[in-house]
C-alpha positions as CSV (number, residue, x, y, z in Angstrom):
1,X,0.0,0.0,0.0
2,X,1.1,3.8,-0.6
3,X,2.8,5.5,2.5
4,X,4.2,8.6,3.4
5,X,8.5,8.9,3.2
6,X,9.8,9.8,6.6
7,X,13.0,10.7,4.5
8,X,11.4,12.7,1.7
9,X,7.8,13.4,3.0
10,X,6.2,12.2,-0.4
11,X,3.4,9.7,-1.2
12,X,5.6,6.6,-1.9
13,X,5.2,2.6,-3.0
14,X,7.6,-0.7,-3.0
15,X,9.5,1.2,0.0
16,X,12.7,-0.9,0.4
17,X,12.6,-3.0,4.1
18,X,16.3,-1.9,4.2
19,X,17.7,0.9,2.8
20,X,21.3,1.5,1.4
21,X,21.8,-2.0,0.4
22,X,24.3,-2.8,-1.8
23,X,23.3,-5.7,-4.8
24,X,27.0,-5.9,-6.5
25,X,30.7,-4.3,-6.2
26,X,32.1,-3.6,-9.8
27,X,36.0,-5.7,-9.1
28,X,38.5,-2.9,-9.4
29,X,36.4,-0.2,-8.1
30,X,36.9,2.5,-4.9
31,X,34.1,0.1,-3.2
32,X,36.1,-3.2,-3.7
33,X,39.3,-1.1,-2.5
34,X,37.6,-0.4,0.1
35,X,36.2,-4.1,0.8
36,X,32.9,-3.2,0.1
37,X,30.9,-6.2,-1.0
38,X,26.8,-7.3,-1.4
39,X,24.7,-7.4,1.2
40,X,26.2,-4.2,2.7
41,X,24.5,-1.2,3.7
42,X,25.4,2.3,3.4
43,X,23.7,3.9,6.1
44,X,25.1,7.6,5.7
45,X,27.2,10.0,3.9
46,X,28.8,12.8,5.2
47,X,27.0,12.2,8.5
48,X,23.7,13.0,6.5
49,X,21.2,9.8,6.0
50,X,21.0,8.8,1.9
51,X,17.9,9.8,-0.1
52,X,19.0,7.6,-3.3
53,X,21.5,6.3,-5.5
54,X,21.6,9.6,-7.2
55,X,22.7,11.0,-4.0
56,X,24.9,8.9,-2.9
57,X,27.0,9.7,-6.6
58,X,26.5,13.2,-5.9
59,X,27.6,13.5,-2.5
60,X,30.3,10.6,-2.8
61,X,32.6,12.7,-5.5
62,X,33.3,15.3,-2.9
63,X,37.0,15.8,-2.3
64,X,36.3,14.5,1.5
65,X,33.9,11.9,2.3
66,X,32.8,10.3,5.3
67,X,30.4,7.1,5.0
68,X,29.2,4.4,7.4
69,X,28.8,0.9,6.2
70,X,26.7,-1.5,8.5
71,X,27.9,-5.4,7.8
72,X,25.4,-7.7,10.3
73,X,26.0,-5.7,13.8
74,X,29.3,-4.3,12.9
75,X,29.1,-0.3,11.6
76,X,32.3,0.8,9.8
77,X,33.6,4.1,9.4
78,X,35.8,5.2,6.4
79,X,37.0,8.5,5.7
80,X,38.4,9.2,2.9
81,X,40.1,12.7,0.6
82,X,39.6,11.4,-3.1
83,X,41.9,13.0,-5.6
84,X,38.9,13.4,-8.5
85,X,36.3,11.6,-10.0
86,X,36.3,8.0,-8.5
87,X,34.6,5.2,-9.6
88,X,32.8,3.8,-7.0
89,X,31.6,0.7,-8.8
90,X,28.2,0.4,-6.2
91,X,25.2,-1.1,-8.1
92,X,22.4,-0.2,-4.9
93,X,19.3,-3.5,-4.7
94,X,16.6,-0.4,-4.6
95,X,18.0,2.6,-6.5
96,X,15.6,5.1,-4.4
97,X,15.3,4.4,-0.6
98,X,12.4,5.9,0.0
99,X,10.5,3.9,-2.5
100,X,9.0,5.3,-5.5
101,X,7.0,8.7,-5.6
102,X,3.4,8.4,-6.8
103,X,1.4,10.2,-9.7
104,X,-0.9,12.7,-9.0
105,X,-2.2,12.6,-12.2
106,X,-5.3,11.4,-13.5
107,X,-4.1,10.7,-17.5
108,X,-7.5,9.0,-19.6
109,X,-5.4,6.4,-20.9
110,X,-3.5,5.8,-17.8
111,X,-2.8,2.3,-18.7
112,X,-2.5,1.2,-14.7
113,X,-5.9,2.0,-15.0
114,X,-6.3,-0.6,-17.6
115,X,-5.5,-3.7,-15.7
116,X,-7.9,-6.1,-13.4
117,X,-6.2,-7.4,-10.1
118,X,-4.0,-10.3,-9.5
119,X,-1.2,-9.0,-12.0
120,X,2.4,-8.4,-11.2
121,X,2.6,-6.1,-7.8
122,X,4.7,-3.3,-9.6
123,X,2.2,-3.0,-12.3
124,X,-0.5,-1.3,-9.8
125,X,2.0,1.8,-8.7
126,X,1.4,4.6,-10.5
127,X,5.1,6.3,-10.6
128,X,6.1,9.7,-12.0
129,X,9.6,9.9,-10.6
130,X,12.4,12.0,-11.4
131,X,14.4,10.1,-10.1
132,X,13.7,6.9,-12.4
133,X,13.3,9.3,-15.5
134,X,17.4,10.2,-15.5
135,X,18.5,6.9,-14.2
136,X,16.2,4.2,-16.4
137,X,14.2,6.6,-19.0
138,X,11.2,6.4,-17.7
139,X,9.0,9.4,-18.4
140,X,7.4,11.5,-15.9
141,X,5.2,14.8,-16.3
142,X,7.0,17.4,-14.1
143,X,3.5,18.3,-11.9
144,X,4.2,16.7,-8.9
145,X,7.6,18.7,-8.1
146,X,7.8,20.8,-5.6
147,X,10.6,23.6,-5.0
148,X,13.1,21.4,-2.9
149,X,12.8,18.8,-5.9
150,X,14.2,21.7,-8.4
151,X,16.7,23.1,-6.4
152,X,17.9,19.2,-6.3
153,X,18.0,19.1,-10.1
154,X,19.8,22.1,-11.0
155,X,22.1,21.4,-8.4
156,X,23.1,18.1,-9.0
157,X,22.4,18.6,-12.7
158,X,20.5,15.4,-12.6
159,X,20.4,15.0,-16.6
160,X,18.5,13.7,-18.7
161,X,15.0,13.9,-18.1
162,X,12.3,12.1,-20.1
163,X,9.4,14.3,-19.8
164,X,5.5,13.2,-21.1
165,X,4.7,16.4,-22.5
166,X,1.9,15.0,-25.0
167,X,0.4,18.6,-25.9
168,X,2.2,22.1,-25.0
169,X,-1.2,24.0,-25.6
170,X,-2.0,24.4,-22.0
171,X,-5.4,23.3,-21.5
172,X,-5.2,20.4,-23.4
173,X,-2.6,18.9,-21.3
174,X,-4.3,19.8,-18.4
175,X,-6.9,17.7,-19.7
176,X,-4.7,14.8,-21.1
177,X,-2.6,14.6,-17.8
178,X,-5.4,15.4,-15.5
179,X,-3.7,18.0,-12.7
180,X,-4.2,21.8,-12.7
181,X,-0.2,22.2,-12.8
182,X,-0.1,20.2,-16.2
183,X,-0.5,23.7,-17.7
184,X,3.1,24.9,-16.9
185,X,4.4,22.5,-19.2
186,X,6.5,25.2,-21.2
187,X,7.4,27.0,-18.1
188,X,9.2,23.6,-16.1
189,X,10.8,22.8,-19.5
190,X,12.6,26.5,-19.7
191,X,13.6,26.1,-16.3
192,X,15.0,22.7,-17.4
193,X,16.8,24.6,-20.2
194,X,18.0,27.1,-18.0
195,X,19.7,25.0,-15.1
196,X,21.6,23.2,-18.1
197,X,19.7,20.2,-18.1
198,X,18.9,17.8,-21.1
199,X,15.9,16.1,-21.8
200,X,13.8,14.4,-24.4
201,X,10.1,14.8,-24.8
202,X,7.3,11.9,-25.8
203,X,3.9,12.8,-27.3
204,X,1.0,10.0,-26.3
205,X,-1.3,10.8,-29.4
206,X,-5.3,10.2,-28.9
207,X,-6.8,10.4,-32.7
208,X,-8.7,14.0,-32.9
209,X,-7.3,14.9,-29.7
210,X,-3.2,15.8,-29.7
211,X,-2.3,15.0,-33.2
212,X,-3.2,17.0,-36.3
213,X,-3.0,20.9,-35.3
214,X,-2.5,20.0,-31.9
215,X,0.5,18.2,-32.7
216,X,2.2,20.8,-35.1
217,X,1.9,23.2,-32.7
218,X,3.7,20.8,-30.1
219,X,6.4,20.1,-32.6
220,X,6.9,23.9,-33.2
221,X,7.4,25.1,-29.8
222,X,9.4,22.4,-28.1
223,X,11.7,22.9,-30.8
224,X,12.8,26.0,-29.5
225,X,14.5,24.5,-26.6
226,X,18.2,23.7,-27.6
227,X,18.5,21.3,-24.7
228,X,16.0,19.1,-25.8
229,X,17.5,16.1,-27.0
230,X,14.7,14.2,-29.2
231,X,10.8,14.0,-29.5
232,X,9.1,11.0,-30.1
233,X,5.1,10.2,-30.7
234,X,3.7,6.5,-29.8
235,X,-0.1,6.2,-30.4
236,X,-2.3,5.4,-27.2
237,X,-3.1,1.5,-26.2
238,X,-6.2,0.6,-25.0
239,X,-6.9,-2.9,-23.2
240,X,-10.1,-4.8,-23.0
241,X,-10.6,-3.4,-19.4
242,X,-9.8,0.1,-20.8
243,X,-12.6,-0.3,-23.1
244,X,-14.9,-1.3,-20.8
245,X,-14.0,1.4,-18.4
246,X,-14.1,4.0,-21.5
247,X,-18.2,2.7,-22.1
248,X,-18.7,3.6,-18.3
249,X,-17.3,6.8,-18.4
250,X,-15.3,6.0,-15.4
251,X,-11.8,7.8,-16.7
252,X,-14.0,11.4,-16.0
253,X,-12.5,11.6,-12.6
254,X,-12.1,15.0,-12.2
255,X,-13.5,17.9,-13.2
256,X,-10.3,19.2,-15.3
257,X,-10.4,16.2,-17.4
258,X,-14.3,16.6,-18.1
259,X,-14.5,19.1,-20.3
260,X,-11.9,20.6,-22.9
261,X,-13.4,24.2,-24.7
262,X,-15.6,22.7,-27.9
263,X,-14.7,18.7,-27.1
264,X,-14.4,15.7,-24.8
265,X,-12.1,13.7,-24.8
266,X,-12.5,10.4,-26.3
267,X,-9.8,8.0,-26.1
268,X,-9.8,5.1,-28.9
269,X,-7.3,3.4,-30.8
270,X,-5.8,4.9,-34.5
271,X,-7.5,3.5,-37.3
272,X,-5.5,2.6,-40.3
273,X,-6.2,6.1,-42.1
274,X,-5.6,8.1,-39.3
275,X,-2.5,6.6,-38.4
276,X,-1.1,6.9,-42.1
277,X,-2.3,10.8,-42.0
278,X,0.0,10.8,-38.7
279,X,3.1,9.3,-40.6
280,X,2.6,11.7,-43.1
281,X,2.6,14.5,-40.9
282,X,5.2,13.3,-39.0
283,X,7.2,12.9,-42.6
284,X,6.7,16.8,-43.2
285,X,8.0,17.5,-39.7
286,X,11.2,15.1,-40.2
287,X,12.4,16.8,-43.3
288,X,12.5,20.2,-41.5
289,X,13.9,19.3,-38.5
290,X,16.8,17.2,-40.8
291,X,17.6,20.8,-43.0
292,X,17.6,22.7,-40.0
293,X,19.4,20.4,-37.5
294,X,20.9,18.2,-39.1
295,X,18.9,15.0,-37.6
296,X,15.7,13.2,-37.4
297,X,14.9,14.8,-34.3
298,X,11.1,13.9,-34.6
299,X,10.3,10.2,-34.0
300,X,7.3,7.7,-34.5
301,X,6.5,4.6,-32.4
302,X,7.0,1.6,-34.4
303,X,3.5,0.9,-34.0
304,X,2.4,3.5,-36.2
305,X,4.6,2.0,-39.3
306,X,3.8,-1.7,-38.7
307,X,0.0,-0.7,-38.2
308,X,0.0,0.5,-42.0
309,X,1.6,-2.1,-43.5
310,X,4.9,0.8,-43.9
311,X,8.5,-0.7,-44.1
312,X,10.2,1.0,-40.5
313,X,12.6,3.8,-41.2
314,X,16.4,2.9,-42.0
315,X,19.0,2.7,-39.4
316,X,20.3,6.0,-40.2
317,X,16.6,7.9,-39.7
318,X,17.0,7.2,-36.0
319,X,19.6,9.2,-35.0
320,X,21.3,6.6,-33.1
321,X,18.2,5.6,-31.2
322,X,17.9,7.9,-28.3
323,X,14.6,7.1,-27.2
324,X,15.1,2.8,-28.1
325,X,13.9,1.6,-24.6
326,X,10.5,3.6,-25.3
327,X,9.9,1.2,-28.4
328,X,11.1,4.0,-30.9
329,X,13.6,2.1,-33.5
330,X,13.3,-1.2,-31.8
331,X,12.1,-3.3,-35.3
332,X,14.9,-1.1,-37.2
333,X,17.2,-2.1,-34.4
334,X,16.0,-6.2,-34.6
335,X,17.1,-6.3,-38.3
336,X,19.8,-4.5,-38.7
337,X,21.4,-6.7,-35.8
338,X,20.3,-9.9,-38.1
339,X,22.1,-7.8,-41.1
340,X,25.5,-7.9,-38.8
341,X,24.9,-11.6,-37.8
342,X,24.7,-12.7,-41.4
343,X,27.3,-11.0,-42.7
344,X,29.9,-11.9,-39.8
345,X,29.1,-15.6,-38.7
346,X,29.7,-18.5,-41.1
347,X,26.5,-19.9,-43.3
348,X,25.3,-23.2,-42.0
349,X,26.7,-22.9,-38.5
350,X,23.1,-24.2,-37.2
351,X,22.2,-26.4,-39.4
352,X,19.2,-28.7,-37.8
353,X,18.8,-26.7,-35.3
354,X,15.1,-26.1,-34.2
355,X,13.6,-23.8,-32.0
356,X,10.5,-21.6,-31.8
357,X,10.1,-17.4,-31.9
358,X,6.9,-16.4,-30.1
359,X,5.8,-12.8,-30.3
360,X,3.0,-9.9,-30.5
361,X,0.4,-10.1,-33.9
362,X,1.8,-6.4,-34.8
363,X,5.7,-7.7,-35.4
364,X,4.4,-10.9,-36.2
365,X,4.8,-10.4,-39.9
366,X,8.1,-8.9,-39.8
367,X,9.4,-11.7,-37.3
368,X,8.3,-14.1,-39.8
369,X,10.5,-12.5,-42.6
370,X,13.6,-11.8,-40.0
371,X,13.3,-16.0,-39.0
372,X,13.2,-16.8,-42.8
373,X,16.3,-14.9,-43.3
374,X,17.7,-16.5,-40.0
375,X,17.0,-19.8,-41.4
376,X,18.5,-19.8,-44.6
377,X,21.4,-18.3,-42.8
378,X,22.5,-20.5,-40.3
379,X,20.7,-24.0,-41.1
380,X,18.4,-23.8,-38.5
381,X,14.6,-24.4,-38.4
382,X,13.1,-21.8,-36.5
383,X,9.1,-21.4,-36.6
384,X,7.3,-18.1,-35.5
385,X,4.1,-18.4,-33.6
386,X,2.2,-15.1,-33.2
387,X,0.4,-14.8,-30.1
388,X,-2.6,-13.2,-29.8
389,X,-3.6,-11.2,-26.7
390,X,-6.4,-12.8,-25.2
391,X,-5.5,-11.3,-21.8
392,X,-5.4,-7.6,-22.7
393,X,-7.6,-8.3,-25.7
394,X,-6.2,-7.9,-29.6
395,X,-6.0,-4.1,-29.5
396,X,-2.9,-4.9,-27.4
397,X,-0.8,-6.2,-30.4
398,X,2.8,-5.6,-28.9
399,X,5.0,-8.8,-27.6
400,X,5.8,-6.9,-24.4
401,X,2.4,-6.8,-23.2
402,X,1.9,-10.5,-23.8
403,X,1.1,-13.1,-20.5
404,X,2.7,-15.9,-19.5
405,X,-0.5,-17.8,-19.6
406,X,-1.6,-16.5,-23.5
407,X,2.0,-17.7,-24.3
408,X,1.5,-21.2,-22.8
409,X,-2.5,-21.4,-24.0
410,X,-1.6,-20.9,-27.1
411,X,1.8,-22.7,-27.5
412,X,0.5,-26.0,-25.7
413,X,-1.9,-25.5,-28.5
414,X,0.3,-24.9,-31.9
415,X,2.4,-28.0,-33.1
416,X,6.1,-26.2,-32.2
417,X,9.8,-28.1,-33.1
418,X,11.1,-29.7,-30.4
419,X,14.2,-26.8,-29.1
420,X,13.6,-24.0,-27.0
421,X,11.5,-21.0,-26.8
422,X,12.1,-17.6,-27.7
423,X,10.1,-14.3,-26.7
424,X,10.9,-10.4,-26.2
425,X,13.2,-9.7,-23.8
426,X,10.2,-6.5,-23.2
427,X,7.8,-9.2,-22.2
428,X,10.1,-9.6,-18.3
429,X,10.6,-7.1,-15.2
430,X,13.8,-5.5,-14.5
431,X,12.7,-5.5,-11.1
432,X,11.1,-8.5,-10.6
433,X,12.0,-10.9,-13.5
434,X,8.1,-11.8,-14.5
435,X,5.7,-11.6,-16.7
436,X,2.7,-9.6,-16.9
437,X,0.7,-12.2,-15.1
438,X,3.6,-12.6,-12.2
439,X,4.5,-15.9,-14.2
440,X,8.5,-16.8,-13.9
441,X,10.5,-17.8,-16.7
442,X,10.8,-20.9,-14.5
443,X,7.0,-21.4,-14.3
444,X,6.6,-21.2,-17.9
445,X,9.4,-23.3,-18.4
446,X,8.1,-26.2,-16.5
447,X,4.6,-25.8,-18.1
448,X,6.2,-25.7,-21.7
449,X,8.5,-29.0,-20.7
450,X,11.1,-27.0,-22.8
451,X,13.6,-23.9,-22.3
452,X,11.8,-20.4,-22.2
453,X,14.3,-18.0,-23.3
454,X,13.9,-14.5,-22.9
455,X,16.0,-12.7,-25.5
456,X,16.9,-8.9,-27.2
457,X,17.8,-9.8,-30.3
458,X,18.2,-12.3,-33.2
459,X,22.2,-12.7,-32.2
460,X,20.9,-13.4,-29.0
461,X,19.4,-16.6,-30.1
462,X,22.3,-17.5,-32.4
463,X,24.3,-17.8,-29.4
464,X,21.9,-19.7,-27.0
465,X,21.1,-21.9,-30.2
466,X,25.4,-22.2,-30.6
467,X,25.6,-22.8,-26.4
468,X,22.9,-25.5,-26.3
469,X,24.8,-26.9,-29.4
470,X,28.2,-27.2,-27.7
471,X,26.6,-28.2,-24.3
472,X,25.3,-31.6,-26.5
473,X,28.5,-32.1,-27.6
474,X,30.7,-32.2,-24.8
475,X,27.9,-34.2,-23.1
């Protein structure tokens, strides 16, 4: 359940039951110097109690520091005058110790909001942390910071943000994000600017809502900010639940999200046209941004091409893939990495190998074409089976969003080559290695009778292919 942060005062969730704790010491680091190991707890700094990991770098790369370490009973003291820039080499079991700060928010397609009980315990907390936006990407809105939270950032330069601006006309994000203090949008990114800090921007597009004018005006006056790093637009998901709740009216919460002058807002998913009229737009915008800076700048989910039917965007159109662990580049990514395996690993190395890829219906197609090519590669005799979302219901199409039980349904079901499993690395926790559903990759395993293999990439399952391979052979 939510709580209250005796260290930070803020509405918090999956509050640590110890804080400081130390996961892994990188060999050759200050920490291992120091004989730091796992299962230690840093307890203060500088005779001041830790908020974070992000404190603890900030505060550690003074020239004199002063930290306690308790080990069991035992509470160590080191003091140490550092020449420079160490590296510490501390990887911390709960990168926040005060837990994670909740949304105030009250978004229409809050997708938290889309999800019956007895799912994966992390699913349910409704973060917007600035914390987790510079240290894993993850986007928050800016309205629930308060004065002592900037004076933090633009003095520890905590950069990059990822901010979810979705509309910079101010009372349509007021709407869209559903708090009073969404309005400021423009005003918390030019203090951003101001304090030196970079950030990227992401655009959750609602048909007739954001897009369109909306959208062009978006585009136009975030690019005025030099420290912004990219923009990207992802079209909104809606689950089965979502749809149900959307029939009930149930997302009209408060009165700021009611009404919107001459509208309501109606959240659906893109049809086929409007999604193309998106691209299109987007297209305009991409050619601009390229003559005046030089780069993409501007990009589109991957849903919004694959929806269409549309080939994804070369390598080269992603500017090196700023925004990749929101989904933007991530088929581009998958098949340029088979380009590199084909042309730098020897024809025929798997030959008779079998297996089976299981994904989302909307990469389904393309996965199809990238095994193919795999195939006739290496030898091997991979099958694709495209899952369908029975959970979430079909109008989630992604493989990340897929259930440990719709995998094993519908594998039990399909006649798959003996061999292992592959799915989307997407589909498992960082945090708690599961599933949607709270399945393990163990679980699923033992209901499949065969390996379950999480992986990133098509090189990925080369290798396991090559390892399970030699593993026979010395046996």
């Amino acid at each position: 359940m939510p709580s209250v942060s005796p260290l930070s005062n803020r509405r918090v969730d999956l509050v640590p039951s110890e804080t400081g704790v130390i996961s892994a010491v990188a060999p050759g680091s200050l920490a291992a110097e120091l004989g730091l190991r796992a299962g230690d707890r840093i307890i203060s700094i500088n005779e001041k109690p830790l908020m974070d990991a992000l404190d603890f770098q900030f505060k550690a790369q003074s020239q004199d520091v002063s930290f306690e370490v308790q080990r069991g009973h035992l509470i160590t003291r080191h003091d140490l005058h550092l020449e420079g820039d160490e590296y510490w080499g501390i990887t911390f079991a709960d990168p926040t110790f005060d837990g994670v700060r909740l949304c105030e928010n009250a978004c229409p397609f809050c997708f938290i909001k889309q999800i019956p009980k007895g799912m994966r315990k992390s699913l349910y907390v409704m973060d917007d942390d600035f914390r987790y936006s510079m240290l894993y990407g993850a986007f928050v809105t800016l309205t629930n910071l308060d004065e002592a939270d900037w004076e933090r950032i633009e003095r520890e330069k905590i950069s990059p943000m990822h901010v979810s601006v979705h509309a910079t006309n101010p009372d349509l994000r007021v709407a869209l994000v559903g708090n009073p203090n969404a309005g400021k949008v423009l005003n918390d990114l030019t203090r951003l600017q101001a304090a030196g800090i970079d950030f990227h921007a992401q655009l959750v597009l609602v048909p007739g809502v954001n897009d369109g004018e909306e959208m062009d005006r978006s585009l136009r006056e975030l690019a005025q900010f030099e420290r912004l790093l990219s923009i990207a637009a992802v079209p909104v998901g809606l689950t089965r639940y979502g749809l149900e709740r959307q029939s009930k009216q149930v997302r009209l919460s408060r009165t700021c999200m009611r009404t919107l002058p001459g509208k309501q807002i109606s959240v659906r998913r893109y049809e086929t046209v409007e999604a193309l009229a998106v691209v299109e737009q987007a297209e305009r915008w991409q050619a601009i941004f390229r003559a005046e800076r030089g780069e993409t700048f501007f990009h589109l989910g991957d849903e919004f091409y694959l929806m269409c039917d549309l080939p994804v965007p070369g390598a080269d159109h992603y500017d090196g893939y700023p925004q990749i662990e929101d989904g933007i580049g991530i088929t581009r990514h998958l098949l340029e990495n088979l380009d590199h395996m084909v042309q730098r690993t020897k024809a025929g190395d798997l030959a008779g190998a079998t297996g089976t890829i299981a994904c989302g219906t909307l990469i389904g197609p393309t996965m199809r074409q990238a095994a193919e090519r795999f195939n006739q590669h290496t030898g091997a005799q991979l099958q694709v089976e495209v899952v369908e979302n029975s959970f979430f219901g079909n109008e989630i199409n992604v493989s990340g969003l897929l259930t440990g039980l719709d995998l094993i349904t519908h594998l039990k079901e399909a006649r798959i080559p003996d061999g292992p499993v592959y799915v989307s690395s997407r589909m498992i926790s960082d945090r708690t290695h599961t599933l949607m559903d709270d399945m393990t990759v163990a679980d699923i395993s033992r209901e499949l009778d065969r390996p379950f293999v999480p992986c990133g990439l098509m090189s990925d399952v080369a290798r396991d292919l090559r390892q399970r391979r030699r593993n026979t052979s010395a046996a």
